[in-house]
TORKOL-4160 file (C-alpha; in steps of 0.2 Angstrom, whole numbers, padded with zeros to 4 digits, m for minus):
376
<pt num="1" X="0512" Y="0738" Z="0210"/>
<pt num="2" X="0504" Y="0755" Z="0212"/>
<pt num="3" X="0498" Y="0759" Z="0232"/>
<pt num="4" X="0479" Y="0763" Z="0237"/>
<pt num="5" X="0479" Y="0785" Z="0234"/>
<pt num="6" X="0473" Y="0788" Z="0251"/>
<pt num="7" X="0452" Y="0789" Z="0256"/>
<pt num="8" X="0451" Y="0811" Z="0255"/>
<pt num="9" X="0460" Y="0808" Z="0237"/>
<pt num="10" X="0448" Y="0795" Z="0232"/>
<pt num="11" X="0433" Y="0806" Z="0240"/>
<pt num="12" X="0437" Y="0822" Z="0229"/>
<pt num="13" X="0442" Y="0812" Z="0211"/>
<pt num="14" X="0424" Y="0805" Z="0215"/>
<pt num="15" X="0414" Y="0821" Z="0215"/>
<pt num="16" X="0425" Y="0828" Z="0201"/>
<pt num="17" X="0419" Y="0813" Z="0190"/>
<pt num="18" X="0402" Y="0810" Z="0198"/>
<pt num="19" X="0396" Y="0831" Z="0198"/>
<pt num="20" X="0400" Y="0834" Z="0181"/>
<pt num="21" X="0390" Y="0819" Z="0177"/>
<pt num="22" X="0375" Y="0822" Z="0184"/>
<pt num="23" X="0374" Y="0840" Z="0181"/>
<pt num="24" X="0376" Y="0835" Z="0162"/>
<pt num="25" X="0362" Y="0824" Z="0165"/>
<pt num="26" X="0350" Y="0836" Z="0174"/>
<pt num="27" X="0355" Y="0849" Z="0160"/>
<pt num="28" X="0347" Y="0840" Z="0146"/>
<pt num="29" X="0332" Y="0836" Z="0155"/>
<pt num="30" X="0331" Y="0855" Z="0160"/>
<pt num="31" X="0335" Y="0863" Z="0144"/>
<pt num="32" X="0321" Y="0852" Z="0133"/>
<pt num="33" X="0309" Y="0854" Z="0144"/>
<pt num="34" X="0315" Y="0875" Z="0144"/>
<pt num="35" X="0312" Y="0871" Z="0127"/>
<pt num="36" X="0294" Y="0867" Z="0127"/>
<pt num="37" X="0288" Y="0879" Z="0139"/>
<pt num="38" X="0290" Y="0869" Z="0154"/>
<pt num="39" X="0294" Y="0877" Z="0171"/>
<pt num="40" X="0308" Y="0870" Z="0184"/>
<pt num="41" X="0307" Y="0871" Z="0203"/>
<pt num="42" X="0323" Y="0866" Z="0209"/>
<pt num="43" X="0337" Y="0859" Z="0200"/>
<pt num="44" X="0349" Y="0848" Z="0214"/>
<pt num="45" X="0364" Y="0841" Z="0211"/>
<pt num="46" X="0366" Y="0828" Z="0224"/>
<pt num="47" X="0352" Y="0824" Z="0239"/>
<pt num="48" X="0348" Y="0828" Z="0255"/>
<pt num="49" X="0350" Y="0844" Z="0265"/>
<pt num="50" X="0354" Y="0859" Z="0254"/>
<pt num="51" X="0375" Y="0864" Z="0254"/>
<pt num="52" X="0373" Y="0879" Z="0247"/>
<pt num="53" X="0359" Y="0885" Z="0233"/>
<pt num="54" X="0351" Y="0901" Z="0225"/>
<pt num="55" X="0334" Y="0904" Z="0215"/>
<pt num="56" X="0337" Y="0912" Z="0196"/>
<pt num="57" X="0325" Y="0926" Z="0190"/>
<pt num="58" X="0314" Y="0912" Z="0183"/>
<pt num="59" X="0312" Y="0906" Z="0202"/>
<pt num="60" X="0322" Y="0889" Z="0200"/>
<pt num="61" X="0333" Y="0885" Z="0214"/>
<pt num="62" X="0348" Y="0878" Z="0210"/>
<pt num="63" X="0355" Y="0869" Z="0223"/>
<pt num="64" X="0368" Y="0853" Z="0230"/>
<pt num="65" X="0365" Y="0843" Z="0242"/>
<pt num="66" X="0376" Y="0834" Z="0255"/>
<pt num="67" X="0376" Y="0815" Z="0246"/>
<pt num="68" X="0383" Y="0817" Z="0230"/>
<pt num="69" X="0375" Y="0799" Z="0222"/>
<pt num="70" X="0362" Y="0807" Z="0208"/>
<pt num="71" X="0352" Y="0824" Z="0206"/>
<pt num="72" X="0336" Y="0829" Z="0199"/>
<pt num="73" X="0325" Y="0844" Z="0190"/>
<pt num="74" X="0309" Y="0844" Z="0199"/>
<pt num="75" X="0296" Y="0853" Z="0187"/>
<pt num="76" X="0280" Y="0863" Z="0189"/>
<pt num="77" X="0266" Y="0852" Z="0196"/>
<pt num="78" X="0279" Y="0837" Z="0199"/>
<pt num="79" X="0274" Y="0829" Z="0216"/>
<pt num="80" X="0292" Y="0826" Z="0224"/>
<pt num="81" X="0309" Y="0822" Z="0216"/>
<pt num="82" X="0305" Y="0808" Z="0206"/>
<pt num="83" X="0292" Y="0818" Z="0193"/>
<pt num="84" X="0276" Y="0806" Z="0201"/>
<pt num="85" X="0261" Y="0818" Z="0193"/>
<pt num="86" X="0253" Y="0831" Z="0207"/>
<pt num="87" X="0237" Y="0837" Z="0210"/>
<pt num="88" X="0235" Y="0851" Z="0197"/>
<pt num="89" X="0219" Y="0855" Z="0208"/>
<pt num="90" X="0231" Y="0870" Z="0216"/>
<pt num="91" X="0242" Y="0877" Z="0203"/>
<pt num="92" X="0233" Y="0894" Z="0195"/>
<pt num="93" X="0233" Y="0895" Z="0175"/>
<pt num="94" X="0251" Y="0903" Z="0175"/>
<pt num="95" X="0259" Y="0886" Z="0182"/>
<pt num="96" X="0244" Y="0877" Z="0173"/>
<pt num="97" X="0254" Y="0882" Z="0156"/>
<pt num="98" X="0271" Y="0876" Z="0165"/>
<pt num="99" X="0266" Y="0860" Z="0172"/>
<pt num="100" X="0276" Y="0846" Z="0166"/>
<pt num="101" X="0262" Y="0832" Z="0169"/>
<pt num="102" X="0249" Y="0843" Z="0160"/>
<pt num="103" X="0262" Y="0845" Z="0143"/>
<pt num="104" X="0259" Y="0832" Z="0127"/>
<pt num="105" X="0266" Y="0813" Z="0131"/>
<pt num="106" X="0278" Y="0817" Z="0115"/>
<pt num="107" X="0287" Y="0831" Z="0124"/>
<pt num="108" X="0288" Y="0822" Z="0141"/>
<pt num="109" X="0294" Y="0807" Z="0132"/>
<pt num="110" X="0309" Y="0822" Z="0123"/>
<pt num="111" X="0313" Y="0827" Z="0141"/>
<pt num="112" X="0314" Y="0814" Z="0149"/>
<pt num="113" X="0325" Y="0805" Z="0137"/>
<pt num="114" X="0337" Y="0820" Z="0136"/>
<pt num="115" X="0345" Y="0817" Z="0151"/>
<pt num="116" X="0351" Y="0800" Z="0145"/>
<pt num="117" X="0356" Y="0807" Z="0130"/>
<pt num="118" X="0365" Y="0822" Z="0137"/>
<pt num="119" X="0378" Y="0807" Z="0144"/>
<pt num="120" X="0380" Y="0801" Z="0126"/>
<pt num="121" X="0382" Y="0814" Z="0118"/>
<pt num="122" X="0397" Y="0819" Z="0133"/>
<pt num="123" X="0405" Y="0804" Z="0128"/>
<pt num="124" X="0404" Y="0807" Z="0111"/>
<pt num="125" X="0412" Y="0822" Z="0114"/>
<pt num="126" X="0425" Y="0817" Z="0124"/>
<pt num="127" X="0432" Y="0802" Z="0112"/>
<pt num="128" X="0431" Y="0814" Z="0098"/>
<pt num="129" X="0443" Y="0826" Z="0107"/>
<pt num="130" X="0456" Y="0810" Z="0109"/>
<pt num="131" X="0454" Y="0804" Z="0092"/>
<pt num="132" X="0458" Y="0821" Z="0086"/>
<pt num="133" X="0471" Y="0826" Z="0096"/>
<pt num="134" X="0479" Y="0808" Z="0100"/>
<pt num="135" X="0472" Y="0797" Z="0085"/>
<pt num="136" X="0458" Y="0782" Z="0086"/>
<pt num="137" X="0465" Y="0766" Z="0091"/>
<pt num="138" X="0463" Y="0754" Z="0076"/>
<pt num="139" X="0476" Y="0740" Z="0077"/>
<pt num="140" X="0469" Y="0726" Z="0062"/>
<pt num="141" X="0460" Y="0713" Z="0069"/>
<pt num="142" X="0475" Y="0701" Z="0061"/>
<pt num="143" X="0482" Y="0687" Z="0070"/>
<pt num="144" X="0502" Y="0688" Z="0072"/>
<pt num="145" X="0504" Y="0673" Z="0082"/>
<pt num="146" X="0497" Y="0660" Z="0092"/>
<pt num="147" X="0502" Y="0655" Z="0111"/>
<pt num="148" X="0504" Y="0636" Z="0110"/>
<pt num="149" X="0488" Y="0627" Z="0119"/>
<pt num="150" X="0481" Y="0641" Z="0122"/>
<pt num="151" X="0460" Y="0643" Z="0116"/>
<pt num="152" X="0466" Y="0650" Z="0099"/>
<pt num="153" X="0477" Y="0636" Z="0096"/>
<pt num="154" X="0464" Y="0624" Z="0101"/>
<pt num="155" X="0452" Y="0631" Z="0087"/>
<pt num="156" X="0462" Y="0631" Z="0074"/>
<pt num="157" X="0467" Y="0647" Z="0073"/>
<pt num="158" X="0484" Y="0652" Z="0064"/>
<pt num="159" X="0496" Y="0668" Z="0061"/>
<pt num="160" X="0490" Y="0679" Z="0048"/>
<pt num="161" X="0471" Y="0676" Z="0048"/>
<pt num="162" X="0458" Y="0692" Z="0051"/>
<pt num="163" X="0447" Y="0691" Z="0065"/>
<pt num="164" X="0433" Y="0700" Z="0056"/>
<pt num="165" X="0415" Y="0694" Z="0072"/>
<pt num="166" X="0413" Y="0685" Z="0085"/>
<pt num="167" X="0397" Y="0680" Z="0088"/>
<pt num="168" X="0388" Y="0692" Z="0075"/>
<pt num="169" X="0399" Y="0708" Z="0081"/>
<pt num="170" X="0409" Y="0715" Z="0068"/>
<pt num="171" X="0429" Y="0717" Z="0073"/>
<pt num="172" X="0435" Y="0729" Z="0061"/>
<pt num="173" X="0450" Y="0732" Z="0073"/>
<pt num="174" X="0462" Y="0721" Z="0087"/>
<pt num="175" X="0452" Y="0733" Z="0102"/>
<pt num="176" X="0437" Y="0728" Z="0096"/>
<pt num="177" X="0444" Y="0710" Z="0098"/>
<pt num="178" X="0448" Y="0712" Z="0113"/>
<pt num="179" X="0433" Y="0721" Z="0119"/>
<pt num="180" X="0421" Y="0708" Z="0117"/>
<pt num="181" X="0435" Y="0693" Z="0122"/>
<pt num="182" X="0439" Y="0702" Z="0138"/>
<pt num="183" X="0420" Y="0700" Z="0144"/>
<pt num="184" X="0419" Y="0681" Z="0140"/>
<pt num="185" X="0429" Y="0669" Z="0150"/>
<pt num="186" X="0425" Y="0652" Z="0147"/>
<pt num="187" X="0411" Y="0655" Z="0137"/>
<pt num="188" X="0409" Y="0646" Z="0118"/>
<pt num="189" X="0407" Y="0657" Z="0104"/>
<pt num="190" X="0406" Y="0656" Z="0086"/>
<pt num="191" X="0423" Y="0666" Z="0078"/>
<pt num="192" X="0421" Y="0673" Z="0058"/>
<pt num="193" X="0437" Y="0674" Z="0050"/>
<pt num="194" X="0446" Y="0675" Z="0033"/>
<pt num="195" X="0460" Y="0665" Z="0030"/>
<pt num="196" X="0468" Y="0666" Z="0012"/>
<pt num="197" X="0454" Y="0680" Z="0007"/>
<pt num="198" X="0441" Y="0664" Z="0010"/>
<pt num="199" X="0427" Y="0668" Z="0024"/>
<pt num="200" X="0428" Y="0654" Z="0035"/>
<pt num="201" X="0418" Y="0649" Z="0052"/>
<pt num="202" X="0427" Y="0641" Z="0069"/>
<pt num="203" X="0419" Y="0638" Z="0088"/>
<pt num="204" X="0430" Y="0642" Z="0100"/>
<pt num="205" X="0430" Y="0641" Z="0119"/>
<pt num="206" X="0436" Y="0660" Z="0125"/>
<pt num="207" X="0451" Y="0654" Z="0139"/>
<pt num="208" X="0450" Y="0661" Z="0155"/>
<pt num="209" X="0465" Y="0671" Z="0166"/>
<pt num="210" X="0468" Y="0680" Z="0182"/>
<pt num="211" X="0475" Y="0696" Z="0179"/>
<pt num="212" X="0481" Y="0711" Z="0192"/>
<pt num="213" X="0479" Y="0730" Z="0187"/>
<pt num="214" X="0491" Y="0742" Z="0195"/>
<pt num="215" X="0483" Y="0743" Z="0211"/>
<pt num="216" X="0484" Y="0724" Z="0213"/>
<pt num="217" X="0466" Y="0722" Z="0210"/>
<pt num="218" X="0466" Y="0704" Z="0202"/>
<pt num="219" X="0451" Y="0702" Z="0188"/>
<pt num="220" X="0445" Y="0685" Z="0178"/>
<pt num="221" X="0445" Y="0689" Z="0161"/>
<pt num="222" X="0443" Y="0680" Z="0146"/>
<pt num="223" X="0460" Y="0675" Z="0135"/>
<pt num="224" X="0459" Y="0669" Z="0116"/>
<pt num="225" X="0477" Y="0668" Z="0115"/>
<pt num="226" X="0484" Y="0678" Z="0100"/>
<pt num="227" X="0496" Y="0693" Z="0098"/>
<pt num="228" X="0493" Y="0708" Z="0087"/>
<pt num="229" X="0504" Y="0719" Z="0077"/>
<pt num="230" X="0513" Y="0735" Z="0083"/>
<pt num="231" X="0496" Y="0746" Z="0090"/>
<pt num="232" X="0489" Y="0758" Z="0079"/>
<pt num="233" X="0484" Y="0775" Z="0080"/>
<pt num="234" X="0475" Y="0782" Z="0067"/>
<pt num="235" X="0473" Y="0799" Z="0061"/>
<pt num="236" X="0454" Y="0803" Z="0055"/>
<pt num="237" X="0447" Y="0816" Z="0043"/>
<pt num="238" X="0437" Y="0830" Z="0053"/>
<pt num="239" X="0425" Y="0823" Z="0044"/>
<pt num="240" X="0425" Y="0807" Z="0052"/>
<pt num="241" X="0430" Y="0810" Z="0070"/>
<pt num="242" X="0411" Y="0812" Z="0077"/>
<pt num="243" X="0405" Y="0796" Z="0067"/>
<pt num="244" X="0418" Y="0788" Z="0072"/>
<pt num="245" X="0414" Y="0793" Z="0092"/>
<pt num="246" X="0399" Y="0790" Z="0089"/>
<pt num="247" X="0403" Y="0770" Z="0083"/>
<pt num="248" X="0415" Y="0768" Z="0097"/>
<pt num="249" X="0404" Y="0775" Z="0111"/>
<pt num="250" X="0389" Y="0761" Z="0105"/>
<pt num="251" X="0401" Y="0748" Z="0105"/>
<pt num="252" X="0407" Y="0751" Z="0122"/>
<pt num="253" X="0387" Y="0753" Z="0128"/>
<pt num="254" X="0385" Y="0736" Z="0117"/>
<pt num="255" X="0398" Y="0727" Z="0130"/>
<pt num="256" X="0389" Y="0735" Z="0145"/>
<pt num="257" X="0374" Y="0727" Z="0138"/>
<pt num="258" X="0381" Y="0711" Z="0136"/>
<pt num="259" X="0389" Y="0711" Z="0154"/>
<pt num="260" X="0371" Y="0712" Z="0160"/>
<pt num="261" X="0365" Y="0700" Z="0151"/>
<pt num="262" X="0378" Y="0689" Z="0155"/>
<pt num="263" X="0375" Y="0693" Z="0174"/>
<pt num="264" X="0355" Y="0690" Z="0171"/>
<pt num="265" X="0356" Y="0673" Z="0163"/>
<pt num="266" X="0371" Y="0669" Z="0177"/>
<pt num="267" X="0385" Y="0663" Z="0165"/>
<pt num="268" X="0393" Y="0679" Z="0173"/>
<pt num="269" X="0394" Y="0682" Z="0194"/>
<pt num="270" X="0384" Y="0695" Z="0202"/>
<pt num="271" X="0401" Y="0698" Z="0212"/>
<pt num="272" X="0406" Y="0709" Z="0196"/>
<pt num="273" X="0391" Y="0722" Z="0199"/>
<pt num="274" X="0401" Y="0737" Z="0209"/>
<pt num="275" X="0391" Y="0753" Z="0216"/>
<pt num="276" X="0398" Y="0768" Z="0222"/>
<pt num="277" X="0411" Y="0764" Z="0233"/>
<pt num="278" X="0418" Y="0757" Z="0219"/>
<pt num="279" X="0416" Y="0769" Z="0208"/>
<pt num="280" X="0425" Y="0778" Z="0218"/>
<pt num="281" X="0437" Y="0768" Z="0221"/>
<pt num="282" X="0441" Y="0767" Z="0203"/>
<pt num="283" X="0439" Y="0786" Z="0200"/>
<pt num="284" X="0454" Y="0789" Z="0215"/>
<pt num="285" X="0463" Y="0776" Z="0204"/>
<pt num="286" X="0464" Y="0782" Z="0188"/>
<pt num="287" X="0465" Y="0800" Z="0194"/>
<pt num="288" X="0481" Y="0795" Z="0202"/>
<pt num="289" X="0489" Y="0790" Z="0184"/>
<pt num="290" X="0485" Y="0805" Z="0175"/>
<pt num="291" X="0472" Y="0818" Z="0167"/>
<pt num="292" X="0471" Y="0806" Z="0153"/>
<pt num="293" X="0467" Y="0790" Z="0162"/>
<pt num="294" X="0453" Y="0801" Z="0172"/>
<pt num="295" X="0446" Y="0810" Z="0156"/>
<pt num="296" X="0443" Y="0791" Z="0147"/>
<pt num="297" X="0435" Y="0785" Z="0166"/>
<pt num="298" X="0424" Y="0800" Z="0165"/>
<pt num="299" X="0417" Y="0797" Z="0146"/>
<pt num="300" X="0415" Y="0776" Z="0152"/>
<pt num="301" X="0404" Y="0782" Z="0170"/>
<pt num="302" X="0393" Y="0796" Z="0158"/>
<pt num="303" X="0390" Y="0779" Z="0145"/>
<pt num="304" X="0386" Y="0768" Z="0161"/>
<pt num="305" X="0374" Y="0784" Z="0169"/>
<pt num="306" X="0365" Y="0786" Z="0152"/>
<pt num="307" X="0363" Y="0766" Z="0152"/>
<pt num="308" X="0357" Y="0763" Z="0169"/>
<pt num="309" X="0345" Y="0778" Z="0170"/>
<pt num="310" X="0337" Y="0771" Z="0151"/>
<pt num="311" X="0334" Y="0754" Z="0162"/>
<pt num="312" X="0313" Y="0750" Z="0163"/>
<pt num="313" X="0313" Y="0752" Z="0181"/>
<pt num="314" X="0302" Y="0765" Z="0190"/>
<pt num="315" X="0311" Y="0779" Z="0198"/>
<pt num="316" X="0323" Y="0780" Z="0185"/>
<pt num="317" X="0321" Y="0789" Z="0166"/>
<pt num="318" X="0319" Y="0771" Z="0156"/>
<pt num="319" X="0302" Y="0769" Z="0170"/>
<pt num="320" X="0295" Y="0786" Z="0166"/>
<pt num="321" X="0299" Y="0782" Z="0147"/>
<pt num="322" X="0289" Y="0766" Z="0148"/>
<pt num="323" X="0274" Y="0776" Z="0157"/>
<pt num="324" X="0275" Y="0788" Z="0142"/>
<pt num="325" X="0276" Y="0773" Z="0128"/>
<pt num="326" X="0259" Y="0763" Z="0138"/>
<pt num="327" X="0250" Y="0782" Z="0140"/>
<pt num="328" X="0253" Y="0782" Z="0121"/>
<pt num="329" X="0247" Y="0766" Z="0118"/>
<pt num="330" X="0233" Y="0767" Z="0130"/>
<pt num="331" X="0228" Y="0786" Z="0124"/>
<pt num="332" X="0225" Y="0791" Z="0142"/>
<pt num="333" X="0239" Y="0787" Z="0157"/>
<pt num="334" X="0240" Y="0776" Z="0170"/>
<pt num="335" X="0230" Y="0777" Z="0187"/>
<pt num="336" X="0239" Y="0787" Z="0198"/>
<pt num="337" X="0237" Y="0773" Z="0211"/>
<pt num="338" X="0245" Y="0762" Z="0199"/>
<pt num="339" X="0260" Y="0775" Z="0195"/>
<pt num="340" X="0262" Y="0775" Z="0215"/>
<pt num="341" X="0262" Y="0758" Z="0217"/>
<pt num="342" X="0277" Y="0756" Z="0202"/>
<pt num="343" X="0284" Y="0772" Z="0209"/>
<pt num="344" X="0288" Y="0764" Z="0228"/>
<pt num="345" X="0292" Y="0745" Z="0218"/>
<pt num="346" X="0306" Y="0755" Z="0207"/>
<pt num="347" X="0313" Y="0761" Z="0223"/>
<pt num="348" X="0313" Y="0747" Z="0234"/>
<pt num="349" X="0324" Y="0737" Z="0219"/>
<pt num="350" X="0337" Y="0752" Z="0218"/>
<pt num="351" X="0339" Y="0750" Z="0239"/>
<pt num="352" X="0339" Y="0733" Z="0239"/>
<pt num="353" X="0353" Y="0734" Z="0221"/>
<pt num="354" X="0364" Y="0748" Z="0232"/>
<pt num="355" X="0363" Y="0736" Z="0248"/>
<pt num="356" X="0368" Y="0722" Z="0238"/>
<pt num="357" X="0381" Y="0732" Z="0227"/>
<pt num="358" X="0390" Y="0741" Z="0244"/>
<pt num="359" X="0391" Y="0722" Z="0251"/>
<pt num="360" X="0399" Y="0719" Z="0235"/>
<pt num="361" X="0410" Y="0734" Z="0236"/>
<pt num="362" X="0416" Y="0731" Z="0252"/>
<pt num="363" X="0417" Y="0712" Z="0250"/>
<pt num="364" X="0432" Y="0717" Z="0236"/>
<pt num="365" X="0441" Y="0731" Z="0248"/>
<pt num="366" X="0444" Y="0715" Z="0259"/>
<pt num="367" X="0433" Y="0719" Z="0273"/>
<pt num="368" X="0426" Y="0704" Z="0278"/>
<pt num="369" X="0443" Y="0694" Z="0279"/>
<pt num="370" X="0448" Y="0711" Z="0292"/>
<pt num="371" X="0434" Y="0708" Z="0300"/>
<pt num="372" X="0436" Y="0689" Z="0301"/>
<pt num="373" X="0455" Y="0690" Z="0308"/>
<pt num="374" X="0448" Y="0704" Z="0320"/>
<pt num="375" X="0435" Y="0693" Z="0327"/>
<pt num="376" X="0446" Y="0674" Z="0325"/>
């Protein structure tokens, strides 16, 4: 077992991963909305007082600030961080023409949803660089045996049939397999398989196993109970490296998706939502066992940034991209009281999600049984 890298260690792996992030992020925001015309203020990476900063020949100050947890382009007319719409009662024709509030819905929505997008698209990028340097991992989805008693064996599985869905998601490969197993302990799902060459159907309660990572973090997973063949790595065509990035970085956002959904209707504990302690936590990790381990972190935290921030909640892009869709719809926006009321809603869930995750966080580090012993 791997020791804890120690907390300064831990501290810069997390900005490394974090900073890049964000300013991806921020950068497609800023460059669409360069695109239409619209002026920037300040570009932050990070919040809170300013480290250290300068203002282009555009008058944009580019800044970071002390807490690395986020950043932000604040626009032309925008009232504070967050893009609430100002008063354009003081802004003189020049910034009239910049103002972000005062630009169609269409190109709002564009900007907005760049930042999102600009996460994607890093993922993409990086998985395309493994896959053509390294190969994509594409193992067949055949069984090659079967661990007596175990879930498969209960359903009837047997070596030599293809896995080919489980529950409506196609796995055209053993990692995809294991992708959507490793996420459902306990759970019943239905399994589509060919057996013989004849399309067959089985239900099949996923197992459920303890497991410990390198660090001696233990994890519930789910278990199905079947060994593969010798792993594959693939070499692609040039021509099928980026659509094959592409698959690969919706199918892990798919799982991220189902692990919310499973967390929402409760057949998975709220205990498994982390924050950024242990994000960084898991960044210190994986930067202690190689460039290669960080690099594949980095591209998983710029899918989960672009998923979180596309999330229907005020304050963060998916809220403003709801706005936009009802301002469509409507033909005219929403009160600005209304907006402000969403606005201080939005915020109050993310505190009370970061108090509840940080519990969370601390909870796993083992805190509270310190803390127990100290005081008994």
């Amino acid at each position: 077992m791997l020791s804890q890298p120690p907390l300064w260690f831990i501290v810069i792996a997390f900005v490394l991963a974090i900073g890049p992030l964000v300013f991806i992020h921020e950068m497609g925001h800023y460059l669409v909305a360069r695109w239409f015309g619209i002026g920037a203020e300040t570009f932050s990476i990070g919040f809170g007082r300013e480290i250290v900063g300068w203002t282009d020949k555009r008058g944009t100050r580019w800044k970071v600030g002390w807490l690395p947890l986020g950043g932000y382009v604040k626009f032309v007319g925008d009232m504070n961080a967050a893009s609430q719409p100002g008063n354009d009662d003081g802004l003189d024709e020049a910034q009239r023409a910049q103002a972000f509030h005062l630009k169609p819905v269409w190109q709002r929505f564009l900007v907005v949803l760049a930042g999102p997008m600009a996460n994607f698209l890093l993922a993409i990028a990086i998985f395309a660089a493994f896959f053509a340097t390294f190969g994509m991992p594409r193992t067949p989805s055949i069984v090659n045996m079967v661990e007596p008693a175990s879930a498969a064996a209960k359903a009837g599985l047997r070596p030599a049939d293809e896995i080919v869905a489980i529950n409506g998601q196609r796995t055209t490969s053993f990692e995809d397999l294991q992708r959507i197993v490793l996420i459902r302990p306990d759970e019943r799902v239905r399994m589509d398989i060919v057996r013989e060459g004849r399309p067959q159907s089985l239900d099949v309660t996923i197992g459920a196993r303890e497991i410990a990572d390198e660090f001696g973090q233990k994890f519930k997973v789910g278990v199905l109970g079947v060994g593969r063949q010798d792993r594959v790595l693939e070499r692609l065509p040039l021509t099928e490296i980026i659509p094959m990035s592409v698959g690969y970085t919706y199918r892990l956002t798919r799982s991220m998706i189902d692990g919310l959904g499973q967390i929402l209707v409760g057949t998975r504990s709220t205990k498994d939502l982390g924050g950024p302690l242990k994000m960084a936590q898991i960044a210190g990790q994986q930067a202690t066992l190689g460039p290669f381990e960080f690099f594949q972190l980095l591209a998983l935290f710029s899918i989960n940034l672009g998923f979180i921030n596309l999330l229907p909640v005020p304050m963060l892009d998916g809220g403003h991209l709801a706005f936009y869709t009802v301002e469509a719809v409507r033909r005219r926006p929403l009160s600005v009281k209304a907006q402000e009321w969403a606005f201080r809603g939005g915020l109050a869930l993310l505190l009370a999600l970061l108090m509840f995750t940080t519990v969370n966080d601390l909870a796993s580090f083992g805190i509270a049984d310190r803390l127990g012993r100290l005081i008994g």
